[in-house]
mmJSON file of the N, C-alpha and C atoms, coordinates in Angstrom:
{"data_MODEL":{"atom_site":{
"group_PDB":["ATOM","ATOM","ATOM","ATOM","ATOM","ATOM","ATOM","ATOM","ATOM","ATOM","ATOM","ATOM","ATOM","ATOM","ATOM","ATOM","ATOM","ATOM","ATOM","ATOM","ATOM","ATOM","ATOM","ATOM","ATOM","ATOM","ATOM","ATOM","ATOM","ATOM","ATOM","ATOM","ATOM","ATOM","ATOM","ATOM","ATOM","ATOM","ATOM","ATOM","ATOM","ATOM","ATOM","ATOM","ATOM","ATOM","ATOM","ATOM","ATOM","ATOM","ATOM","ATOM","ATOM","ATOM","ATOM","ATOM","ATOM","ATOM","ATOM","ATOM","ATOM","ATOM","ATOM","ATOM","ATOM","ATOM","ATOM","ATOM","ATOM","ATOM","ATOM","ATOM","ATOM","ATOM","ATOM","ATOM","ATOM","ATOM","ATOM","ATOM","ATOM","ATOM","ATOM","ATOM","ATOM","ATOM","ATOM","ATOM","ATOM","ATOM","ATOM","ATOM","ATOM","ATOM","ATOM","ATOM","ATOM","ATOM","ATOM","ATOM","ATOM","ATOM","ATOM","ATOM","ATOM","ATOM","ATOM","ATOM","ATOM","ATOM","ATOM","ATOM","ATOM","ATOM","ATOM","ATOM","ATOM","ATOM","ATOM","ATOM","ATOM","ATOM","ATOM","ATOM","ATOM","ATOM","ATOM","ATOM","ATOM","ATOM","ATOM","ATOM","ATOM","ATOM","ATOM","ATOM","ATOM","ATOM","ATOM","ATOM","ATOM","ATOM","ATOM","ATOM","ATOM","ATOM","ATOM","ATOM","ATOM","ATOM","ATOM","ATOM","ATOM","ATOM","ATOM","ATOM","ATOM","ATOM","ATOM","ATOM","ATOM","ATOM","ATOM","ATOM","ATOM","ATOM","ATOM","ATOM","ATOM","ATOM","ATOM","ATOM","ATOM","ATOM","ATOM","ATOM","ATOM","ATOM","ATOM","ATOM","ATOM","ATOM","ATOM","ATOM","ATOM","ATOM","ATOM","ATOM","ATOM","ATOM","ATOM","ATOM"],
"id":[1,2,3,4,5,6,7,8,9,10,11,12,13,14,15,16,17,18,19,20,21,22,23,24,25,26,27,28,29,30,31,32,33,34,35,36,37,38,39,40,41,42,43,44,45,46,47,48,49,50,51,52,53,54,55,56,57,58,59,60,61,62,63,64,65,66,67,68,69,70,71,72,73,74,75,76,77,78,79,80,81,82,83,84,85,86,87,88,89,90,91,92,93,94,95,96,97,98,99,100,101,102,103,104,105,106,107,108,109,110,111,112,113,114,115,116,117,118,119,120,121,122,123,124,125,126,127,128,129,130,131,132,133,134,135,136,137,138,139,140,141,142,143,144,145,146,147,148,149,150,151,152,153,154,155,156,157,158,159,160,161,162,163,164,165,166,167,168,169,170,171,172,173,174,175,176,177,178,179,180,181,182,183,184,185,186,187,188,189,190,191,192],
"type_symbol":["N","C","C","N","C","C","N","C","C","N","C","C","N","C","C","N","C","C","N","C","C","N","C","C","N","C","C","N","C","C","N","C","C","N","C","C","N","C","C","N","C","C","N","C","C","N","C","C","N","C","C","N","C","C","N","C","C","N","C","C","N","C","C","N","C","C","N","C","C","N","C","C","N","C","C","N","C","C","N","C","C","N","C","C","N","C","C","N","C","C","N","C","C","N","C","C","N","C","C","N","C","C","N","C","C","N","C","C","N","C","C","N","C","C","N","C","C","N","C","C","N","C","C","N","C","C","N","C","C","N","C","C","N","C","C","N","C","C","N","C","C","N","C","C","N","C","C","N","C","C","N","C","C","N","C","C","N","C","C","N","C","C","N","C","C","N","C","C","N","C","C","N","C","C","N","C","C","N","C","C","N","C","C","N","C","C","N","C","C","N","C","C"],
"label_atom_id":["N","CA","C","N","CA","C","N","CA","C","N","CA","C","N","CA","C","N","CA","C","N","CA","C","N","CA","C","N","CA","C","N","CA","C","N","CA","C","N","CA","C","N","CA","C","N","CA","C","N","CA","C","N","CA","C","N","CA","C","N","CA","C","N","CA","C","N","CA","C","N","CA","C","N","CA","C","N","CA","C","N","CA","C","N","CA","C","N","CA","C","N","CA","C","N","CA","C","N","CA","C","N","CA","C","N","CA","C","N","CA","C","N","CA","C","N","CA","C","N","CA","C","N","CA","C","N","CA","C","N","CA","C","N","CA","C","N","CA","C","N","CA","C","N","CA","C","N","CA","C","N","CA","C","N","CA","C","N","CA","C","N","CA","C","N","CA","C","N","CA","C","N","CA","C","N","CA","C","N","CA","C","N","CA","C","N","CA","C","N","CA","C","N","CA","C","N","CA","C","N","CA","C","N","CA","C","N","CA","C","N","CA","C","N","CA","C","N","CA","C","N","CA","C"],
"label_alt_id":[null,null,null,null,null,null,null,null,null,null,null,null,null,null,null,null,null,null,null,null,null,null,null,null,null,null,null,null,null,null,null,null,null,null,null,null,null,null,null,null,null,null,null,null,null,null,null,null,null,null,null,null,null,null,null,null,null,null,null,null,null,null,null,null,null,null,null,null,null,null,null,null,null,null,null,null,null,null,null,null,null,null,null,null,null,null,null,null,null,null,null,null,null,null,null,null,null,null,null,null,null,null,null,null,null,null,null,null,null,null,null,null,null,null,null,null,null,null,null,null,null,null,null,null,null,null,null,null,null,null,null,null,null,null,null,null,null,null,null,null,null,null,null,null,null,null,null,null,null,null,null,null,null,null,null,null,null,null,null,null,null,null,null,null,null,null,null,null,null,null,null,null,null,null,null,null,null,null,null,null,null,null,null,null,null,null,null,null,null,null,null,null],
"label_comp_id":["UNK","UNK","UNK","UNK","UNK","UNK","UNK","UNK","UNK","UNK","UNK","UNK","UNK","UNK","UNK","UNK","UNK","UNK","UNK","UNK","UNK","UNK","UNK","UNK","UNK","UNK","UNK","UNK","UNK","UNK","UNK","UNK","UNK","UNK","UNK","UNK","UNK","UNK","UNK","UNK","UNK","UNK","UNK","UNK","UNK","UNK","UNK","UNK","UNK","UNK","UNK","UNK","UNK","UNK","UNK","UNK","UNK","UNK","UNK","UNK","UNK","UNK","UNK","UNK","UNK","UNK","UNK","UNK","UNK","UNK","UNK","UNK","UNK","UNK","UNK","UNK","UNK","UNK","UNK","UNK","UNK","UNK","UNK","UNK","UNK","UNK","UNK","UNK","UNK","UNK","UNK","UNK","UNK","UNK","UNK","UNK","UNK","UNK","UNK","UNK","UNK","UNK","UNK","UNK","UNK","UNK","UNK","UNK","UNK","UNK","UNK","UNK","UNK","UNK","UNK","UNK","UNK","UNK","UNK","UNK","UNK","UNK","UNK","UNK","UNK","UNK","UNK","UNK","UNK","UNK","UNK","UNK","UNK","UNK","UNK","UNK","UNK","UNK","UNK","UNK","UNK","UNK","UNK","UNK","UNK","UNK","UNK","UNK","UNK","UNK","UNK","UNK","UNK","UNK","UNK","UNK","UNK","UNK","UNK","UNK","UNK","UNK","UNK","UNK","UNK","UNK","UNK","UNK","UNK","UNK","UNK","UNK","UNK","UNK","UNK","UNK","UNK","UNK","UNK","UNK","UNK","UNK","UNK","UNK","UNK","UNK","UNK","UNK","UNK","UNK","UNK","UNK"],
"label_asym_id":["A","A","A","A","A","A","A","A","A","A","A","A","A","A","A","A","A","A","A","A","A","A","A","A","A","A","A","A","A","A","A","A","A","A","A","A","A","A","A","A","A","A","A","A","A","A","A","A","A","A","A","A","A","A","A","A","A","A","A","A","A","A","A","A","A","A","A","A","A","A","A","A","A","A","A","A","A","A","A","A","A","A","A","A","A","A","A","A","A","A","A","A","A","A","A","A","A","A","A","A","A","A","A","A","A","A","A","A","A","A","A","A","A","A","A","A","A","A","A","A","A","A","A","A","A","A","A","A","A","A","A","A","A","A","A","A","A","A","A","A","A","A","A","A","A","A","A","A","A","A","A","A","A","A","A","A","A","A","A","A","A","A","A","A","A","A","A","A","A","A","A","A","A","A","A","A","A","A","A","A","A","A","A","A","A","A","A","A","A","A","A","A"],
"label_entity_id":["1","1","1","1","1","1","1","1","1","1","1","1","1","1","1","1","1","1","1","1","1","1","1","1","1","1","1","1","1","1","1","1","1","1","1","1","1","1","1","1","1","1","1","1","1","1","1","1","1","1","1","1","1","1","1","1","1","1","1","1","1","1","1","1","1","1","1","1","1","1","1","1","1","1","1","1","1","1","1","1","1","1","1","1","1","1","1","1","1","1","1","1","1","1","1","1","1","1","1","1","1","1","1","1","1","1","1","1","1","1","1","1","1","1","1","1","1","1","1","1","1","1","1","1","1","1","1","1","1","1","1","1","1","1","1","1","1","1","1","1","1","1","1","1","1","1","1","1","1","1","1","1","1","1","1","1","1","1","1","1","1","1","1","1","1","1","1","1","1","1","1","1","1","1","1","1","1","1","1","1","1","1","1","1","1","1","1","1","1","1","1","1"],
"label_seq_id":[1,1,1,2,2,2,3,3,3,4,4,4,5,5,5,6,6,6,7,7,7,8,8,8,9,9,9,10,10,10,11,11,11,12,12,12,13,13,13,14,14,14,15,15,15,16,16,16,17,17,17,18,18,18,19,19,19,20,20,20,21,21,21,22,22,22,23,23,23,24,24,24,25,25,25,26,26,26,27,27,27,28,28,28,29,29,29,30,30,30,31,31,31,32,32,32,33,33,33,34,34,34,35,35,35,36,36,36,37,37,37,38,38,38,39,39,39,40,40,40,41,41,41,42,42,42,43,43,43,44,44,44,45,45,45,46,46,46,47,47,47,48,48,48,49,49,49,50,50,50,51,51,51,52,52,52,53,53,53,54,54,54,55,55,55,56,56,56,57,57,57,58,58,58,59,59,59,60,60,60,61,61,61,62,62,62,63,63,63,64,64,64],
"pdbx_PDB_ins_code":[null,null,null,null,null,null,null,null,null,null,null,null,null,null,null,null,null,null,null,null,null,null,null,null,null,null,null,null,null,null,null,null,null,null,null,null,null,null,null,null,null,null,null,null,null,null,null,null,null,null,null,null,null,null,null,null,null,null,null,null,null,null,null,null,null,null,null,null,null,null,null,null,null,null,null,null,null,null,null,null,null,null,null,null,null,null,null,null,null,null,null,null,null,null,null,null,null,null,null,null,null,null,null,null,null,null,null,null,null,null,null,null,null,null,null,null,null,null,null,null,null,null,null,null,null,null,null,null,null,null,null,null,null,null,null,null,null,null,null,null,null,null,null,null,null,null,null,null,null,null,null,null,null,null,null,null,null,null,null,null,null,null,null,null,null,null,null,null,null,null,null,null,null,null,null,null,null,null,null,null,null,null,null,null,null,null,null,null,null,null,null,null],
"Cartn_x":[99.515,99.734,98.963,98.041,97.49,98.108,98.485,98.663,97.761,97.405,96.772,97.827,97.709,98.102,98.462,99.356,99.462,99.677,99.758,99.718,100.661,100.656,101.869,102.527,102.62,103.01,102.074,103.314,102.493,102.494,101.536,101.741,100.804,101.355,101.262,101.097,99.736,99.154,99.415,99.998,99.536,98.981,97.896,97.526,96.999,96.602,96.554,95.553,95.615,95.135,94.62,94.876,95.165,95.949,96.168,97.138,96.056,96.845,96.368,97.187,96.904,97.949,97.101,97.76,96.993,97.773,97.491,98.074,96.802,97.028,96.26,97.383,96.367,97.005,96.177,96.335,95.674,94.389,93.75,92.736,91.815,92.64,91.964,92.77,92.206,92.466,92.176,93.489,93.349,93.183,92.822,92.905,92.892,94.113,93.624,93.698,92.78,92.596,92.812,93.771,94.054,94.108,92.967,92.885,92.877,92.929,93.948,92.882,92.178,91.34,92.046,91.562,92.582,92.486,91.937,91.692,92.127,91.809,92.022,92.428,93.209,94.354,93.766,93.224,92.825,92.887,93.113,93.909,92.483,91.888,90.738,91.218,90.86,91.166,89.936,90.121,88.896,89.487,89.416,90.107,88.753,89.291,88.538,88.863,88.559,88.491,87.29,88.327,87.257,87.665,87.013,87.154,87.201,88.224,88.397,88.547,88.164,88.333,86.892,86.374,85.607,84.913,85.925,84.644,84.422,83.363,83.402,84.271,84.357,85.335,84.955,85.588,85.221,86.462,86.008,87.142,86.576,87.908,88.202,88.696,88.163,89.034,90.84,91.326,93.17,93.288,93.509,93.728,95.055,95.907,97.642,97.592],
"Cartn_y":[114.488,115.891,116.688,117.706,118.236,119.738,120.265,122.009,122.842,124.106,124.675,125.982,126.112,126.993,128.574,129.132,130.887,131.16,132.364,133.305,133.441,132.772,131.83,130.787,129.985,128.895,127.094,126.53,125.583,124.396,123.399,122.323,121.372,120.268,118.917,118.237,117.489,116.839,115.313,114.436,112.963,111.787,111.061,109.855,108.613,108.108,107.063,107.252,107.165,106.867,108.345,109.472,110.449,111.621,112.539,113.742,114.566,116.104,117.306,118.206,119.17,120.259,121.732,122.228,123.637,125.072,126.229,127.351,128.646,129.895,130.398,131.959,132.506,133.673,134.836,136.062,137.049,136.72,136.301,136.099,134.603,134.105,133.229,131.475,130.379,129.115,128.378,127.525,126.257,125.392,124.815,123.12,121.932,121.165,120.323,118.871,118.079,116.53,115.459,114.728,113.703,112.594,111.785,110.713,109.48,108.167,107.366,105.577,105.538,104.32,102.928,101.572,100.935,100.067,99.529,98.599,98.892,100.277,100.466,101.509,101.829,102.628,103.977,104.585,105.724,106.91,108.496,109.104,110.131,110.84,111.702,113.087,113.995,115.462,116.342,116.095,118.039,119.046,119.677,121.517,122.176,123.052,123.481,124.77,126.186,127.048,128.208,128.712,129.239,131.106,131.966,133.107,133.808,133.687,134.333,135.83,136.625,137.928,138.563,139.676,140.328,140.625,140.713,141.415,140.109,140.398,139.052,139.147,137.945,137.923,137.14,137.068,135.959,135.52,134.036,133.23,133.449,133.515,133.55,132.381,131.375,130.374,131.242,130.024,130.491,128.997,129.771,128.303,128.328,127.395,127.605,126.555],
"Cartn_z":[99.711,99.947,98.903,99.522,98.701,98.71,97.562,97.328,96.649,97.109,95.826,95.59,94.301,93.267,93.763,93.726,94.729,93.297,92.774,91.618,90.638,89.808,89.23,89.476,90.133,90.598,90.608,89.57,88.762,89.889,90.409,90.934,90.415,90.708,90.392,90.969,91.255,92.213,90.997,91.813,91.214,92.561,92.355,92.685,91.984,92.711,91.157,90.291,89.063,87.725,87.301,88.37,87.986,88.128,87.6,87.909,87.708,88.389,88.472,88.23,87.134,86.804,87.092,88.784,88.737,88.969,88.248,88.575,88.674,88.989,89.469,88.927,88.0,87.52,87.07,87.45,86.473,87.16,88.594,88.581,88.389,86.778,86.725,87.536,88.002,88.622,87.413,87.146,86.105,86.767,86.266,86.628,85.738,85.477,84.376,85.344,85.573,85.87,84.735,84.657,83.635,84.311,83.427,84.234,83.429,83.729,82.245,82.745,81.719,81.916,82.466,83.535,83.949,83.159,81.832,81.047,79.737,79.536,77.913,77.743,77.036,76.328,76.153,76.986,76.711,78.267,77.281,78.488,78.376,79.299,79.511,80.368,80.035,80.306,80.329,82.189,82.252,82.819,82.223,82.346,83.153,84.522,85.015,85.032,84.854,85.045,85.855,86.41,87.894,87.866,87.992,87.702,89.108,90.005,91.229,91.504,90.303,90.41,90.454,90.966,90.878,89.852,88.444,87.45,86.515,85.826,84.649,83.816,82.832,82.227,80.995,79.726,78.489,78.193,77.54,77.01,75.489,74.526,73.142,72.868,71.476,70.975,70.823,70.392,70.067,69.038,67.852,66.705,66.582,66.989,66.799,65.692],
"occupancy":[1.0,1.0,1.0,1.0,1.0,1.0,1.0,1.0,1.0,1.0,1.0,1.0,1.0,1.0,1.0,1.0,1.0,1.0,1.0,1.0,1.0,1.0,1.0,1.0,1.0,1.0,1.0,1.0,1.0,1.0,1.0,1.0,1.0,1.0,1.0,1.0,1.0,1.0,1.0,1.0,1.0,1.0,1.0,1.0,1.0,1.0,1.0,1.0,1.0,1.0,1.0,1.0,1.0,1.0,1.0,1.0,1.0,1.0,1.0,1.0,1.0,1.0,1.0,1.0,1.0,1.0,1.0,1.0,1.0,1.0,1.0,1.0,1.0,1.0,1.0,1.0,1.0,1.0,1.0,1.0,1.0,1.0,1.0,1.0,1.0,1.0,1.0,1.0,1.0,1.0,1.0,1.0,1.0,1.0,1.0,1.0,1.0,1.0,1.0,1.0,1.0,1.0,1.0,1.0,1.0,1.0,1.0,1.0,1.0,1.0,1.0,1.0,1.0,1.0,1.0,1.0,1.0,1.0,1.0,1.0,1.0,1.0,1.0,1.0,1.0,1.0,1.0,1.0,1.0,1.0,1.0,1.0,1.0,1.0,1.0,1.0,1.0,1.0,1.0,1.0,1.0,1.0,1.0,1.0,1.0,1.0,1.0,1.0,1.0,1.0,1.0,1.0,1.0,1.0,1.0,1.0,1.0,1.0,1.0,1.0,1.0,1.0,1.0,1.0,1.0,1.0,1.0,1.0,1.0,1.0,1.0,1.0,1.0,1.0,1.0,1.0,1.0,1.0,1.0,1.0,1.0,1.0,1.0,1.0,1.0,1.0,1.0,1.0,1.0,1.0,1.0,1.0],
"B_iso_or_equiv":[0.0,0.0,0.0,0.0,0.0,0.0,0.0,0.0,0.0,0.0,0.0,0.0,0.0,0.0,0.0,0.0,0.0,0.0,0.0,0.0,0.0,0.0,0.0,0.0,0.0,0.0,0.0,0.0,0.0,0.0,0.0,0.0,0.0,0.0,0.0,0.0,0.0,0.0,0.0,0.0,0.0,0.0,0.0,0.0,0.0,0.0,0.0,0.0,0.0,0.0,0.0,0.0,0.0,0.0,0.0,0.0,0.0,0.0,0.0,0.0,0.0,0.0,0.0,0.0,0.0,0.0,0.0,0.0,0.0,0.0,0.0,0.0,0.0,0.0,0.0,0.0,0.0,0.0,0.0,0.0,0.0,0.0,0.0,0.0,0.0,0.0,0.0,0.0,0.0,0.0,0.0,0.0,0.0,0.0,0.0,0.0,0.0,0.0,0.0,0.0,0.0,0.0,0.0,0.0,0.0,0.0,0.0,0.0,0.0,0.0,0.0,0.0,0.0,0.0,0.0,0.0,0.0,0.0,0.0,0.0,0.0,0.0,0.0,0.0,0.0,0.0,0.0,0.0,0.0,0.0,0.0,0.0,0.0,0.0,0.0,0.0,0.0,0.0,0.0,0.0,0.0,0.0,0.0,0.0,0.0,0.0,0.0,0.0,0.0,0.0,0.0,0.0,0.0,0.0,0.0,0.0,0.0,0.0,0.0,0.0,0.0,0.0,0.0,0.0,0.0,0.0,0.0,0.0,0.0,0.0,0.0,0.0,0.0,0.0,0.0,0.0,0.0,0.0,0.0,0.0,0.0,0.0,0.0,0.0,0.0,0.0,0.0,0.0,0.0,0.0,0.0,0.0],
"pdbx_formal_charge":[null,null,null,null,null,null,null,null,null,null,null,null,null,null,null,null,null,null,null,null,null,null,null,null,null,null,null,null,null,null,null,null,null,null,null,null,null,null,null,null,null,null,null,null,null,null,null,null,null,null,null,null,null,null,null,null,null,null,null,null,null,null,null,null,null,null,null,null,null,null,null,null,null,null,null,null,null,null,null,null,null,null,null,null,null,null,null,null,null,null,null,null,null,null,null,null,null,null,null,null,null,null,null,null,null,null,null,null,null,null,null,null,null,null,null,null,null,null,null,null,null,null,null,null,null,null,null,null,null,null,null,null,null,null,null,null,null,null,null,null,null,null,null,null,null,null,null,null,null,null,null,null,null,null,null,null,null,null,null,null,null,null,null,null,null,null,null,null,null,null,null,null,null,null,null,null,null,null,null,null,null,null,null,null,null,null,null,null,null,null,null,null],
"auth_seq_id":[1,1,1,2,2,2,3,3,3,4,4,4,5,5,5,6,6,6,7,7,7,8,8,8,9,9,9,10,10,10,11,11,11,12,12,12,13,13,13,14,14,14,15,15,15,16,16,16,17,17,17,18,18,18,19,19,19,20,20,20,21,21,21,22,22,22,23,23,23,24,24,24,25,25,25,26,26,26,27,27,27,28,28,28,29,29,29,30,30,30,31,31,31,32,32,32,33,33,33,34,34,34,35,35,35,36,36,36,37,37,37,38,38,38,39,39,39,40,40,40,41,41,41,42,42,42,43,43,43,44,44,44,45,45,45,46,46,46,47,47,47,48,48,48,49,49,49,50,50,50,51,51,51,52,52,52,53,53,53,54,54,54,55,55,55,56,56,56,57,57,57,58,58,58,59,59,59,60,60,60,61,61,61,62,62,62,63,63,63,64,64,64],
"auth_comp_id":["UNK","UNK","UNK","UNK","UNK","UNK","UNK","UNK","UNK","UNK","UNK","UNK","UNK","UNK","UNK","UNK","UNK","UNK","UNK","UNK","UNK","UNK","UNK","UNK","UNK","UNK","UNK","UNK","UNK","UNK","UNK","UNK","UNK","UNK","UNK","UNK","UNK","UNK","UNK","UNK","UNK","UNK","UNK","UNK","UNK","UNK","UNK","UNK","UNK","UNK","UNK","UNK","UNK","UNK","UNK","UNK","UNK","UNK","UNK","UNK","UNK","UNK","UNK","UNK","UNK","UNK","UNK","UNK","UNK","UNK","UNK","UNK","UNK","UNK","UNK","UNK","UNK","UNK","UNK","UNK","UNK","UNK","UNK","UNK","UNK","UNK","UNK","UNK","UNK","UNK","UNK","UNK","UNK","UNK","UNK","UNK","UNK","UNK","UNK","UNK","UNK","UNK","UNK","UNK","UNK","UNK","UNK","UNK","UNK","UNK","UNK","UNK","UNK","UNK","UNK","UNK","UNK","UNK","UNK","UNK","UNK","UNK","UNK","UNK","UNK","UNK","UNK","UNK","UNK","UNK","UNK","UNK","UNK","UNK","UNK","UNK","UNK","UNK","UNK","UNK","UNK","UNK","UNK","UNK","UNK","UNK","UNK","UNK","UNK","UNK","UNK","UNK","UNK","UNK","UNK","UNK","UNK","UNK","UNK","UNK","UNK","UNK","UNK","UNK","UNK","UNK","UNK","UNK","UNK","UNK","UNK","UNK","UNK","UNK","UNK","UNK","UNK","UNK","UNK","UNK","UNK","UNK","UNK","UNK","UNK","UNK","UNK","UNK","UNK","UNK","UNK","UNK"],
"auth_asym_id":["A","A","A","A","A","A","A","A","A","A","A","A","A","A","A","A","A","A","A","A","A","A","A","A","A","A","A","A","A","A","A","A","A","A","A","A","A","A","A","A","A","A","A","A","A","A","A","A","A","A","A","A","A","A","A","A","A","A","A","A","A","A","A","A","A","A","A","A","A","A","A","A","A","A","A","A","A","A","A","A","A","A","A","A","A","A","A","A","A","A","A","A","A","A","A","A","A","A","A","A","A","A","A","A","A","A","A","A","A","A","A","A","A","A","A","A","A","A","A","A","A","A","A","A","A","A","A","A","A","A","A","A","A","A","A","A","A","A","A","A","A","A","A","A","A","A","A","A","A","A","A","A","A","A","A","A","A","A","A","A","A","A","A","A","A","A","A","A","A","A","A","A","A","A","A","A","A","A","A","A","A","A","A","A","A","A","A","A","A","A","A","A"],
"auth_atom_id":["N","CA","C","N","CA","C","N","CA","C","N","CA","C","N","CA","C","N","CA","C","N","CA","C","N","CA","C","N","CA","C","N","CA","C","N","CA","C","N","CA","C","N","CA","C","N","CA","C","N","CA","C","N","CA","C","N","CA","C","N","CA","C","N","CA","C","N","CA","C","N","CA","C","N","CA","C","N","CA","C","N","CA","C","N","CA","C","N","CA","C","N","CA","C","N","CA","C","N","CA","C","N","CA","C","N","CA","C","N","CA","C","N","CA","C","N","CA","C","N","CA","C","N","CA","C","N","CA","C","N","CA","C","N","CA","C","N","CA","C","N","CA","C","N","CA","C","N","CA","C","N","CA","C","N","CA","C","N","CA","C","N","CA","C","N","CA","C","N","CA","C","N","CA","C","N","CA","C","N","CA","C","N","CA","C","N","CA","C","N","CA","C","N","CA","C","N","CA","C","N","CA","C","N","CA","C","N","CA","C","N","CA","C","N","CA","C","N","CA","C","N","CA","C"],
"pdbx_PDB_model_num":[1,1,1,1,1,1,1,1,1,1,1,1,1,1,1,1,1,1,1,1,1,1,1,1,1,1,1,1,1,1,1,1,1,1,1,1,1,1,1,1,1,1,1,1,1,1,1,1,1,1,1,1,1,1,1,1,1,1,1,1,1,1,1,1,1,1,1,1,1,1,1,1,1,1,1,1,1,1,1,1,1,1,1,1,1,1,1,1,1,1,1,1,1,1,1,1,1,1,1,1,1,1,1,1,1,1,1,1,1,1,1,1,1,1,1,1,1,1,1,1,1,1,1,1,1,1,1,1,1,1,1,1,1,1,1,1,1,1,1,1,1,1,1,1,1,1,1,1,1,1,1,1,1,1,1,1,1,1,1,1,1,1,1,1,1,1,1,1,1,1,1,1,1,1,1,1,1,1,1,1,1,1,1,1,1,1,1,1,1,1,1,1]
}}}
């Protein structure tokens, strides 16, 4: 089952060896794909961001 994301609303796609975490807010579409090697101990993360609004826009670092 596939869903996509309405304007705030978080979903969670899983199949194997990966998940999908997407929401869709303010314009902007997340997407994070985590996907987890079948041999070795290691977990991989691409963040997709997609700018569905009309005007441009910039991303700022955030150091927490």
């Amino acid at each position: 089952m596939t869903r996509h994301a309405t304007s705030g609303q978080f979903v969670v796609h899983h199949s194997a060896g990966v998940t999908r975490f997407s929401r869709a807010t303010r314009g902007i579409r997340h997407e994070l794909d985590v996907f987890v090697d079948v041999d070795d101990p290691v977990k991989f993360s691409l963040l997709t961001l997609t700018n569905d609004g009309g005007a441009a826009r910039s991303l700022e670092p955030v150091c927490l």
